[in-house]
N, C-alpha and C positions, 0 to 999 in steps of 0.2 A: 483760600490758602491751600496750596498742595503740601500733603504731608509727606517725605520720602522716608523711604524705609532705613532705619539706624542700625535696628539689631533685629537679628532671630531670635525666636524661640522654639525650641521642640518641646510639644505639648505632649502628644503621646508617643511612646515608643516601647520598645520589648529588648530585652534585656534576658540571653540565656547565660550568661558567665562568662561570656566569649566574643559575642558580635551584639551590637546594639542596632536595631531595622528600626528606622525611626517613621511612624506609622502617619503624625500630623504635624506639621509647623506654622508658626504664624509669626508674621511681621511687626514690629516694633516702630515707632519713632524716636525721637533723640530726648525724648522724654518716657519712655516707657510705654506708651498708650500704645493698646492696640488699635492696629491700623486693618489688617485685612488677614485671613488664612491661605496661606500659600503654596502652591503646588511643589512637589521636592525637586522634580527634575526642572523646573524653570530658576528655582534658585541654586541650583547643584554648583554653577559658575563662581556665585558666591560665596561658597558656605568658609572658605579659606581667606577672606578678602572682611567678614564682616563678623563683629563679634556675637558669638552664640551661647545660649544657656541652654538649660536644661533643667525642667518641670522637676518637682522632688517626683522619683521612685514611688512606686508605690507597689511593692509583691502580692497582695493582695488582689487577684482578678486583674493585675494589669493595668497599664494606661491605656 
């Protein structure tokens, strides 16, 4: 069974007060499971088209 990708997630990213540079994202199915980590600029197409989260923050050294 092929799983297709449902949702994003951005796992790590950086956060100055102003722009947010999202460092790693990973792929979702329509159940949540991860499926695979994924390159930003091969989903860039996507990122307006497919629903996405975002890992809690952590200021602390960073995601």
């Amino acid at each position: 069974m092929d799983r297709k990708p449902h949702r994003l997630e951005v796992v790590r990213y950086e956060y100055d007060g102003k722009d947010i540079v999202i460092k790693q994202i990973k792929a979702l199915d329509e159940k949540g499971k991860y499926i695979k980590f994924v390159k930003l600029e091969k989903v860039m197409p996507y990122l307006s088209k497919m629903p996405i989260t975002f890992k809690q923050y952590e200021s602390k050294g960073g995601l």
